[in-house]
C-alpha atoms as one frame of an Amber mdcrd trajectory, in Angstrom:
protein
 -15.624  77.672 -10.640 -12.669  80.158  -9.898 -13.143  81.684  -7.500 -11.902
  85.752  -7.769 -12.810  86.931  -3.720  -9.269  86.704  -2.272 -10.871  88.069
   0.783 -12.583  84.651   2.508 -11.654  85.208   5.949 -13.913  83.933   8.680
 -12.822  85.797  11.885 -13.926  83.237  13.781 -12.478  80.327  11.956 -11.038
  78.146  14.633  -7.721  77.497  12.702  -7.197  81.447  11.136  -9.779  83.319
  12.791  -8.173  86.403  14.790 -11.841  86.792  16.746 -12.188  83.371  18.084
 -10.644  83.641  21.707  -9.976  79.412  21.587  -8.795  79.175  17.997  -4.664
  78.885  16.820  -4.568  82.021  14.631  -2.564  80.643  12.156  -1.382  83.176
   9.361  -0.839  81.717   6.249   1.991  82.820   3.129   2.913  80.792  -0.082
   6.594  80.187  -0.409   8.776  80.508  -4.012   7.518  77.112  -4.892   4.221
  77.667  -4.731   3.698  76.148  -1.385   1.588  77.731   1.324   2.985  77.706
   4.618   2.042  78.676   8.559   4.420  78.362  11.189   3.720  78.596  14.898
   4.091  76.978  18.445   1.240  75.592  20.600   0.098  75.934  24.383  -0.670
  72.759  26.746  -4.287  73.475  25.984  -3.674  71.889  22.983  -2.462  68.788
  24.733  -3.425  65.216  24.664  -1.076  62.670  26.261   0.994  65.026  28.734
   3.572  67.258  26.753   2.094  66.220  22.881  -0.482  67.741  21.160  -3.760
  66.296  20.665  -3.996  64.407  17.444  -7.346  66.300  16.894  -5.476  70.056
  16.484  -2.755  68.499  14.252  -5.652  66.978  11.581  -7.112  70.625  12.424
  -3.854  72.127  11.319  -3.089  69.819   8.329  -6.578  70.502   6.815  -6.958
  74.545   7.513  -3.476  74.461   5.392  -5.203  72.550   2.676  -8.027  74.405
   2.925  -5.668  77.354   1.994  -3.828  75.895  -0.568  -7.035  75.180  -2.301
  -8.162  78.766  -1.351  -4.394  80.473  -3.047  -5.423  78.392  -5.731  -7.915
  80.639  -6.196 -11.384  78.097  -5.427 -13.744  78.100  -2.439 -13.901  73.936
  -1.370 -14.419  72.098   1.590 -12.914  69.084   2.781 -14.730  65.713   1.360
 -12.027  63.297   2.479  -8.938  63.752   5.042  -6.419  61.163   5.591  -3.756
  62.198   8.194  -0.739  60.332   8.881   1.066  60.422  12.398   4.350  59.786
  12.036   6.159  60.833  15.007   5.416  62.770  18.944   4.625  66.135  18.245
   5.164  68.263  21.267   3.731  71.284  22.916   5.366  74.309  22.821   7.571
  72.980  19.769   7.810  75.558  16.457   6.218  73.637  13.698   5.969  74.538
  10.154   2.922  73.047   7.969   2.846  73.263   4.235   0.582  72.284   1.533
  -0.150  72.126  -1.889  -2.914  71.896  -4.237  -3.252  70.419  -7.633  -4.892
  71.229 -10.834  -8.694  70.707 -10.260 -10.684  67.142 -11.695 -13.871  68.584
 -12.273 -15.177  70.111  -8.797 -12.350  67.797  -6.823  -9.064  68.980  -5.566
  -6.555  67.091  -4.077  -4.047  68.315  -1.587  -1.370  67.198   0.493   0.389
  68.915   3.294   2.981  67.986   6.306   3.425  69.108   9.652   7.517  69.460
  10.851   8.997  70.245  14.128  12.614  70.177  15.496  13.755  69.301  12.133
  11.202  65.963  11.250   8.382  65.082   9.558   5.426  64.659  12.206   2.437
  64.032  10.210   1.258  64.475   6.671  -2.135  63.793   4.904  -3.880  63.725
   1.842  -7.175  65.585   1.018 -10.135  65.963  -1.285 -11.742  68.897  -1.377
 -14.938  69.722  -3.195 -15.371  73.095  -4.383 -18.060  75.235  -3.973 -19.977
  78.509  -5.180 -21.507  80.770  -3.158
């Protein structure tokens, strides 16, 4: 089902909301192809290792960009499967980009795939299956 509310905003979201004092606040546009996109830079609370970022926030990053792609897409879904790649050191305080795109639904299943790049390289990616859901 379509969904037609292009309001969904949880201020409190940890990746997007702009009320939750701990989240990333990540804003969110879709590029000329279609893509949708965040960029932004990340604190040492975000840390793992000393100086990287924890691989917990980038899966959180990776899948709140899904999670929009399937929401531009115009459905409300949540994430049934996630399967995140780390490909290289992703470090704090770095600008990243993270982009993602949705395809055509299979019944109530979308897939997605998005990457996370900084300093010019591919970071991590995954792939995602979201299930969508009404109201």
């Amino acid at each position: 089902m379509k969904n037609n509310d292009s309001s969904l905003k949880d201020a409190y979201c940890i990746g997007c909301g702009k009320d939750n004092p701990i989240g990333l606040k990540l804003e969110f546009s879709q590029n000329s192809d279609g893509e949708i996109v965040t960029e932004s830079k990340l604190k040492r609370e975000f840390e793992g290792y000393q100086g990287i970022v924890h691989g917990g926030i980038i899966s959180l990053i990776l899948d709140e960009t899904c999670a929009k792609a399937v929401h531009f897409a115009g459905y409300k879904g949540v994430t049934a499967r996630i399967k995140v790649s780390f490909l290289r050191p992703f470090r704090v305080g770095e600008d990243f980009t993270c982009s993602a795109k949705a395809e055509e639904p299979d019944g109530r299943r979308i897939a997605v795939k998005a990457q996370l790049s900084s300093e010019g390289e591919l970071k991590a990616r995954c792939e995602c299956i979201f299930v969508i859901i009404e109201d």
